[in-house]
LUMRO-939737 format. One line per 8 residues: their letters; for each residue x, y, z of N, C-alpha, C, O, CB. Coordinates in pm, 1 decimal, always signed. Glycine has a CB too. Layout:
// LUMRO-939737
A	X:Y:Z:X:Y:Z:X:Y:Z:X:Y:Z:X:Y:Z; ...
END
This chain:
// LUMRO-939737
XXXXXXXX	+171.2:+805.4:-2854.4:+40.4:+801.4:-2790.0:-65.0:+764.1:-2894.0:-159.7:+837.7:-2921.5:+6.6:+938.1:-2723.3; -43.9:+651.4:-2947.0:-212.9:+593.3:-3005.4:-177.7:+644.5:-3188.0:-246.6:+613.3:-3285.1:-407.2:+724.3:-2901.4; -43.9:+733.8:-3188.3:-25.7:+784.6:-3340.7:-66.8:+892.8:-3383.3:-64.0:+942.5:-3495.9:-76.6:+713.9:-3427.9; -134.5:+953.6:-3216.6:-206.5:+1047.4:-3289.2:-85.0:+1206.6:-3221.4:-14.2:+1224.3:-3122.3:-417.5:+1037.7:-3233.8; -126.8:+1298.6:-3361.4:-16.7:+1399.3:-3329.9:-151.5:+1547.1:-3266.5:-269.5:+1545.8:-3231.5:+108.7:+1441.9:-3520.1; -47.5:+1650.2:-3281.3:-126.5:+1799.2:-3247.1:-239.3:+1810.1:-3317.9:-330.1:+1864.1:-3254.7:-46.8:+1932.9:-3282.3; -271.8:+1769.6:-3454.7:-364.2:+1827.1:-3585.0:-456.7:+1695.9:-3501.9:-567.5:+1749.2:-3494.9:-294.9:+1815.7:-3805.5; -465.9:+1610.5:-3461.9:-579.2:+1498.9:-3424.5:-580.5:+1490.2:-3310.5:-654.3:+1408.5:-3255.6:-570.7:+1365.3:-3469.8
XXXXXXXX	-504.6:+1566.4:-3246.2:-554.4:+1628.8:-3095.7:-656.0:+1745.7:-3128.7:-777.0:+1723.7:-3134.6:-413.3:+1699.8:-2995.4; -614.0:+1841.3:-3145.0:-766.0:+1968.0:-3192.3:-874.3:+1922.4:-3282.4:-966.4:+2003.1:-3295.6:-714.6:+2114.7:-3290.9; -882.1:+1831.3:-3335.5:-991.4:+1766.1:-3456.1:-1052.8:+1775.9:-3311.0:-1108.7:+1874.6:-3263.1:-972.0:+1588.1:-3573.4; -1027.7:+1633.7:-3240.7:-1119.0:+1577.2:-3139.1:-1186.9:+1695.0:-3008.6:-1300.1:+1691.5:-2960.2:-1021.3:+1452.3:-3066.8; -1095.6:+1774.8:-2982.7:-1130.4:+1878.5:-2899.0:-1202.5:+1941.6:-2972.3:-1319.2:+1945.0:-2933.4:-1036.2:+1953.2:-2842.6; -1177.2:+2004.9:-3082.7:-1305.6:+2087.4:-3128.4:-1470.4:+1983.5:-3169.7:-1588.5:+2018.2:-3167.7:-1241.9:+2177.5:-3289.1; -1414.2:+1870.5:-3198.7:-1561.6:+1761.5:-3210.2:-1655.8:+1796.6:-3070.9:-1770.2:+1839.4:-3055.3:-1508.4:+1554.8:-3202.0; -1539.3:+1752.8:-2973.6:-1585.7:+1728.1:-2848.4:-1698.4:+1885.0:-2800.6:-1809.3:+1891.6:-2747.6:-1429.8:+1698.6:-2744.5
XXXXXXXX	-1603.4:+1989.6:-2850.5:-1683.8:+2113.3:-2828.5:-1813.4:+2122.6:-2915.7:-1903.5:+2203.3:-2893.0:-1595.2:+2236.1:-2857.8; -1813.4:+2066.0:-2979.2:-1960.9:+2067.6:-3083.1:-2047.2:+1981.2:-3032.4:-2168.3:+2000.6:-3042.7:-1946.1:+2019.3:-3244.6; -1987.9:+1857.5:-2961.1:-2106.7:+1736.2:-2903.4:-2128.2:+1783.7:-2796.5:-2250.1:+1777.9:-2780.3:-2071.0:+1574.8:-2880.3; -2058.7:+1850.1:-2670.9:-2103.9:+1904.3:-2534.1:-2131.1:+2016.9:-2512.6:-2207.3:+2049.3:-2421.6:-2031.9:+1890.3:-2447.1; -2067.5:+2109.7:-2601.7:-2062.1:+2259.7:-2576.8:-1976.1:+2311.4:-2470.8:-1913.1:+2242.8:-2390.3:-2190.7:+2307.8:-2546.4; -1979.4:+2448.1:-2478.8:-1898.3:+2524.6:-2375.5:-1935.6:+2502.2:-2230.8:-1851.4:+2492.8:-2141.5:-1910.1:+2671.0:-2401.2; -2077.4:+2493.5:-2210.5:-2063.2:+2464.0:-2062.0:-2112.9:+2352.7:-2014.0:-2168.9:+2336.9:-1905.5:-2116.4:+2554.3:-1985.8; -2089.3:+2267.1:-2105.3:-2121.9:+2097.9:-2036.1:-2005.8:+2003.8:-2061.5:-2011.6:+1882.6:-2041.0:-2266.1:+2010.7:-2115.4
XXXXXXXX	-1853.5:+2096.9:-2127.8:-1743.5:+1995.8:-2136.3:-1662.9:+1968.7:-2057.5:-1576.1:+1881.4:-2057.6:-1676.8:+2007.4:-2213.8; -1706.3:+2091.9:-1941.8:-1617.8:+2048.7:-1805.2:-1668.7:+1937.0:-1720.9:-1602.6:+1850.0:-1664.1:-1607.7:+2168.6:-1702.9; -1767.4:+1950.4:-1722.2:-1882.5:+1847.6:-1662.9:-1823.7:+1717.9:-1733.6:-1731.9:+1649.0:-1689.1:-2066.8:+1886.5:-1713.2; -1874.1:+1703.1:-1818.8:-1821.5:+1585.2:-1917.4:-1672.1:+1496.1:-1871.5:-1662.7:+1383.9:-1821.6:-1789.7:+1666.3:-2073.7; -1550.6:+1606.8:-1915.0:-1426.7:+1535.7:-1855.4:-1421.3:+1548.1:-1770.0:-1306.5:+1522.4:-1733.8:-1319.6:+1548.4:-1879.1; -1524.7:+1598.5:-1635.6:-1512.9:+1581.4:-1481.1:-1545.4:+1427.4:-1504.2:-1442.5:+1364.0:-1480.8:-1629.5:+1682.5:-1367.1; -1632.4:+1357.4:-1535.1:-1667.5:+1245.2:-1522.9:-1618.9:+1098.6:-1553.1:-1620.5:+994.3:-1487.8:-1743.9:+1263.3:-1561.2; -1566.3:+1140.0:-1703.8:-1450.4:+1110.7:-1774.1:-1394.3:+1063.5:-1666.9:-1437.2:+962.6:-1610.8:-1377.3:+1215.1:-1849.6
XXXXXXXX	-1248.2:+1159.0:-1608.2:-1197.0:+1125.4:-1534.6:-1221.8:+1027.8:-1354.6:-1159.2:+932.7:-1307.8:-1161.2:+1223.5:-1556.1; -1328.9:+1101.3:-1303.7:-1374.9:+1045.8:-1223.2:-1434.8:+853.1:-1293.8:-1425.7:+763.2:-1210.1:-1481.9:+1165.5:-1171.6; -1471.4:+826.1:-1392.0:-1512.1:+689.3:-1453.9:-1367.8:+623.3:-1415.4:-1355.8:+539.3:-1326.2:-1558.7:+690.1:-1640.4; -1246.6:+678.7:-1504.8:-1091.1:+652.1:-1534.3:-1031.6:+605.8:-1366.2:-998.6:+495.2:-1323.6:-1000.9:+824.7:-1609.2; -1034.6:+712.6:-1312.1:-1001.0:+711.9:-1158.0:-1096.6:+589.8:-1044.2:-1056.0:+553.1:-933.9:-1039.6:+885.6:-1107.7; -1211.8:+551.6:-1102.6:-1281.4:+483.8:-1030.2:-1236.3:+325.0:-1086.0:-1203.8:+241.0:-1002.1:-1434.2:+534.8:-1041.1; -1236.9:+297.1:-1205.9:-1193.4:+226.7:-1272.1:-1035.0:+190.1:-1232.0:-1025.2:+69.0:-1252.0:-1223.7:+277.9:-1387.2; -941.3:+227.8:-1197.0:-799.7:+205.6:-1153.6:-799.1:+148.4:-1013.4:-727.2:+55.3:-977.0:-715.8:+339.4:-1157.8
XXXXXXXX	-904.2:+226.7:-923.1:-934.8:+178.3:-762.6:-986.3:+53.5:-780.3:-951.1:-42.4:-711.6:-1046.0:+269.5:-669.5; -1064.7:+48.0:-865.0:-1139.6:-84.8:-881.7:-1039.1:-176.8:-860.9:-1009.9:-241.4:-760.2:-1211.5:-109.7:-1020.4; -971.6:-171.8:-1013.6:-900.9:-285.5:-1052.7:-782.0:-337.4:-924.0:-757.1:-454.2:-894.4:-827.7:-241.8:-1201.9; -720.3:-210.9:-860.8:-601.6:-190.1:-764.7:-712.9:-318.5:-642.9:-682.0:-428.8:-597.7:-560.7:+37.7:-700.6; -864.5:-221.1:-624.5:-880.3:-316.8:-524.6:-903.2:-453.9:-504.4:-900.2:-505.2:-392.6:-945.5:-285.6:-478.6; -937.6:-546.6:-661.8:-946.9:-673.8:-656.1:-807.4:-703.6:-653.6:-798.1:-826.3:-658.2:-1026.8:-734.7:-759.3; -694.2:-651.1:-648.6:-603.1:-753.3:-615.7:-560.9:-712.6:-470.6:-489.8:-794.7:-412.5:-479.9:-764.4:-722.2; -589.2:-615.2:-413.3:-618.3:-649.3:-266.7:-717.2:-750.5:-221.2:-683.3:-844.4:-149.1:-658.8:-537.2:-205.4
XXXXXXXX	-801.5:-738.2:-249.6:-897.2:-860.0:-199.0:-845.8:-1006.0:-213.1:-826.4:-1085.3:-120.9:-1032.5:-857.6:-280.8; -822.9:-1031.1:-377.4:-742.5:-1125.5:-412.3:-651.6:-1237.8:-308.2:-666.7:-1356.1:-277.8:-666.0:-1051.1:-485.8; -515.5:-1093.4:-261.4:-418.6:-1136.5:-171.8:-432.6:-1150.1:-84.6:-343.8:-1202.0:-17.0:-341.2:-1097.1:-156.9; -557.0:-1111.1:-27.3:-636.6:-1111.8:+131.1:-701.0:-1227.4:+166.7:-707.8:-1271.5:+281.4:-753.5:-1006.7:+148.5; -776.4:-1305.4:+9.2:-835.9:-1401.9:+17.9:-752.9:-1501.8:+50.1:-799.9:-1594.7:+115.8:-901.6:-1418.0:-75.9; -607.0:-1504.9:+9.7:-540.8:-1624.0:-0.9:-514.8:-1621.2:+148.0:-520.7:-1736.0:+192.1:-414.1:-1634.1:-106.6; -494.2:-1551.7:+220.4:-456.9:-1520.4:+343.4:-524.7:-1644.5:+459.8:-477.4:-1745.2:+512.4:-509.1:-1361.6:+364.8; -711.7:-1547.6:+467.1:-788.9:-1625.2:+527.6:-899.6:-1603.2:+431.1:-957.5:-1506.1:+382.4:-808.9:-1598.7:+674.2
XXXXXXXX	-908.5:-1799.9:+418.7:-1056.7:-1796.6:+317.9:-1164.5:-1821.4:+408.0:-1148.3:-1859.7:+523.9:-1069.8:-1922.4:+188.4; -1318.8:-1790.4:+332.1:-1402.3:-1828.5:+418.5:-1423.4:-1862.1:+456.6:-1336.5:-1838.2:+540.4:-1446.7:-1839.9:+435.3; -1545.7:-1996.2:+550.7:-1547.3:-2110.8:+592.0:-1648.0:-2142.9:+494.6:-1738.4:-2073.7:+447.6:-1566.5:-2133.4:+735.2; -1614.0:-2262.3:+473.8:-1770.6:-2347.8:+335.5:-1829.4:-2473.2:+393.0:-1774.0:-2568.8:+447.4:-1697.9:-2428.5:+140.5; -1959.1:-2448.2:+366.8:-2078.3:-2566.6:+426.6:-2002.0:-2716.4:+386.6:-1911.8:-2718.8:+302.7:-2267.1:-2551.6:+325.4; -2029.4:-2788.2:+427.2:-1977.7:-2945.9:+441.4:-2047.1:-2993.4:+338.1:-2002.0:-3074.0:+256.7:-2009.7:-3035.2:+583.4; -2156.6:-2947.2:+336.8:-2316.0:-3040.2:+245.7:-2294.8:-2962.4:+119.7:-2334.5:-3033.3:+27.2:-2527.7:-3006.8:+322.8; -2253.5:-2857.3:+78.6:-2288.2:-2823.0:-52.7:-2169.2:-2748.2:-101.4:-2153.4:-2728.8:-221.9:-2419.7:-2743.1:-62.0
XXXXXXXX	-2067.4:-2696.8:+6.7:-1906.5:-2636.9:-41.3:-1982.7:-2464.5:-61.0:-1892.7:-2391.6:-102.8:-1815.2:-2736.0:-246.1; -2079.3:-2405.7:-48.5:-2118.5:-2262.1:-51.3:-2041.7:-2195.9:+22.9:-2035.2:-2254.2:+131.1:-2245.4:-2232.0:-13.6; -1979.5:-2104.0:+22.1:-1867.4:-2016.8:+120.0:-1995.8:-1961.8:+162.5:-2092.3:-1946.2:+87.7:-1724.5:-1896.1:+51.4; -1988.4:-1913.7:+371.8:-2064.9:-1878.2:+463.9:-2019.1:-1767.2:+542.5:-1900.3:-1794.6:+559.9:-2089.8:-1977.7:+532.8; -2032.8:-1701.9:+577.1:-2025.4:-1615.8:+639.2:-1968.6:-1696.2:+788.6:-2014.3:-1807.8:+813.3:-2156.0:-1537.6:+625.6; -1880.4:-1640.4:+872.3:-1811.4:-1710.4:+990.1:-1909.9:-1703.4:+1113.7:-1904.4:-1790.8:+1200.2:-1663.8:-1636.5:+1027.5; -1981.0:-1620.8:+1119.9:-2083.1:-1629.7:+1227.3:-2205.0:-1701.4:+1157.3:-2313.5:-1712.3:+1214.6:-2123.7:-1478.0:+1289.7; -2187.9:-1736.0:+1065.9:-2315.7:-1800.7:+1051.9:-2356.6:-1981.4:+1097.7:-2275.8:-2073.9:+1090.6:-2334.1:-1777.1:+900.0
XXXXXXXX	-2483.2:-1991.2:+1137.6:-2522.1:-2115.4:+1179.5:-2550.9:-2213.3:+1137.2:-2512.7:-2324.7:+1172.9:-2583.1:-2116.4:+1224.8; -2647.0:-2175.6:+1026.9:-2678.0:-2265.5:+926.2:-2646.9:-2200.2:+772.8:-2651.9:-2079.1:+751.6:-2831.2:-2305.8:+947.5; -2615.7:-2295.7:+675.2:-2609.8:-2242.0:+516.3:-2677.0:-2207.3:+477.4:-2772.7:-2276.2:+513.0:-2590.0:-2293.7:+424.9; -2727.8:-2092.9:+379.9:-2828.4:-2013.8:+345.8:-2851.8:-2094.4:+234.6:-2954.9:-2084.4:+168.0:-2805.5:-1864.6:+328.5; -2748.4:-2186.5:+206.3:-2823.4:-2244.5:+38.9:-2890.3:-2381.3:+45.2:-2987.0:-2422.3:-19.0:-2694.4:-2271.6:-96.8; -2782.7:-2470.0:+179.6:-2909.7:-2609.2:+198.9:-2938.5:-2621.0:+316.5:-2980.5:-2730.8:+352.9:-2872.1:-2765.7:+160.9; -2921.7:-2479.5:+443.5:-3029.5:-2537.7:+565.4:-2901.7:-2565.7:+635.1:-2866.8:-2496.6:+730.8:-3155.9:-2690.1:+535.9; -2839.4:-2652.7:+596.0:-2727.3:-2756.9:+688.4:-2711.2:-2703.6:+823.2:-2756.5:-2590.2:+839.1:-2561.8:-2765.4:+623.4
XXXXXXX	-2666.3:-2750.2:+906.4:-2627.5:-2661.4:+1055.3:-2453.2:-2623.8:+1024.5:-2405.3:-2711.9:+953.2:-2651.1:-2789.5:+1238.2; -2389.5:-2556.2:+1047.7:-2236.2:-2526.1:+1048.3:-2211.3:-2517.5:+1206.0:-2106.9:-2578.2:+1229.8:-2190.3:-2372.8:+960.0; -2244.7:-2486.4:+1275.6:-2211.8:-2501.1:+1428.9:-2288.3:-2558.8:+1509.8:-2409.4:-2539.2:+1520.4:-2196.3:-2394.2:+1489.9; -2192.0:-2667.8:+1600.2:-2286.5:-2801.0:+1748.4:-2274.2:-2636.8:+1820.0:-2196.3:-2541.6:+1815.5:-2149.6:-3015.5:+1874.7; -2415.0:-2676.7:+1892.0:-2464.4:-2574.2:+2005.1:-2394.0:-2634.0:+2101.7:-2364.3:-2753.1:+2111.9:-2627.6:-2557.7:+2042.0; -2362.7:-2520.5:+2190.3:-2294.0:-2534.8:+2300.2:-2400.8:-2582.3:+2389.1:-2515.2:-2536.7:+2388.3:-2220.3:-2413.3:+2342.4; -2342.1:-2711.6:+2494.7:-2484.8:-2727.7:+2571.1:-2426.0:-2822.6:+2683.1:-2499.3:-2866.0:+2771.9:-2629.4:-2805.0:+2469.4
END
């Protein structure tokens, strides 16, 4: 694990107790972990998205290639129309 043994495991825990103290180190590695844990969902969820994208991609304006939203009418970036009105 990183090289480090028991004697540089307690260095850092007792550091850690001197930079947060007794009652702000739970707090601390609550967050820690919660950062760690948010950080893993993250990453897990761009490759859901990823594989989702390949699936069905957006639709993109004709005039400028901007990906649009599927209900949308016109491109938000040049105006263009994306859908003939029904008539």
């Amino acid at each position: 694990m990183f090289g480090l043994g028991i004697p540089e495991l307690i260095v850092i825990c007792v550091i850690a107790l001197l930079v947060f103290g007794p009652k702000r180190l739970p707090d601390a590695g609550k967050a820690i972990g919660q950062a760690i844990r948010g950080f893993k969902s993250s990453m897990e969820g761009k490759d859901d998205e990823r594989s989702a994208g390949r699936a069905v991609s957006a639709p993109t304006c004709a005039g400028c290639g901007n990906e649009v939203e599927p209900e949308a009418a016109f491109c938000p970036a040049c105006g263009r129309g994306l859908k003939a009105k029904p008539g």
